[in-house]
C-alpha positions in Angstrom: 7.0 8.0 -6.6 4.8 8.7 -3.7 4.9 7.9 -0.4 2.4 5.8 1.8 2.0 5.2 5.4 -0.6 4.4 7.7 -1.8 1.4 10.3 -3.5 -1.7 9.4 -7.2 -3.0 11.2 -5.3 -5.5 12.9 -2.8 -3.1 14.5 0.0 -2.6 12.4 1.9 0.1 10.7 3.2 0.2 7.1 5.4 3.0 5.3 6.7 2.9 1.4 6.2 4.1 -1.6 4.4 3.4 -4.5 4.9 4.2 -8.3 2.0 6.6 -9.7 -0.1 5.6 -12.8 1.7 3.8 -16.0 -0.3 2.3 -18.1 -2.9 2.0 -15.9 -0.8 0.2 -13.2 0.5 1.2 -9.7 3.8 -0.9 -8.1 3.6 -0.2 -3.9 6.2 -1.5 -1.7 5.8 -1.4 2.1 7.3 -2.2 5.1 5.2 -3.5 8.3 6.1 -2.4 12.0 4.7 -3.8 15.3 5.4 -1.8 18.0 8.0 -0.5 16.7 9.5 -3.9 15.9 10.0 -5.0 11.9 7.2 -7.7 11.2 7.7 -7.9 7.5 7.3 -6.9 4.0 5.0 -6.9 0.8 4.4 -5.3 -2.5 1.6 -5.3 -4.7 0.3 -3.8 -8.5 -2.6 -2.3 -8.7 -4.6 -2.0 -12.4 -6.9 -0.3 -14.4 -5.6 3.1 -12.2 -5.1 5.6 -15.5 -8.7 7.3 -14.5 -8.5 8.1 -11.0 -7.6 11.2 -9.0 -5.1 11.5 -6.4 -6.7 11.1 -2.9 -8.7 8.1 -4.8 -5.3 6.6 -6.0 -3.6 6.5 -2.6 -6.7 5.5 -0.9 -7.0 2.3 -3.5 -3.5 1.7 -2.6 -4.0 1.7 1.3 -7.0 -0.5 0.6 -5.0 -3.0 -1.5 -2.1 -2.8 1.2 -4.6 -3.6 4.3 -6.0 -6.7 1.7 -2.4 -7.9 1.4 -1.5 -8.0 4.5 -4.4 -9.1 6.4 -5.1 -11.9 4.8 -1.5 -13.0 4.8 -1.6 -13.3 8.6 
């Protein structure tokens, strides 16, 4: 596992986890803050991930986390 954390474009942070590569698959799992106040959660799978370096890998997963969660709200 790895961790993950940052803030969203619409002002919210996130912290979790995600699973590194099996199979060509990542499994993240975050949690959202809003000033410091819970605002929910989500979790996504990422594919096709078997070929890709670290810092690429965790910024794919930032990317798929902002995705999720912005277009949820």
């Amino acid at each position: 596992m790895a961790h993950v954390a940052g803030t969203t474009s619409n002002g919210f942070t996130f912290e979790g986890d995600y699973q590194l590569p099996g199979g060509g698959r990542v499994h993240w799992s975050v949690t959202f803050r809003h000033d410091g106040d819970f605002a929910g959660m989500r979790h996504g799978t990422l594919h096709g991930m078997q070929d890709i370096d670290a810092v690429e890998l965790e910024e794919a997963v930032k990317q798929d986390i902002e995705s999720v969660w912005t277009q949820s709200r």
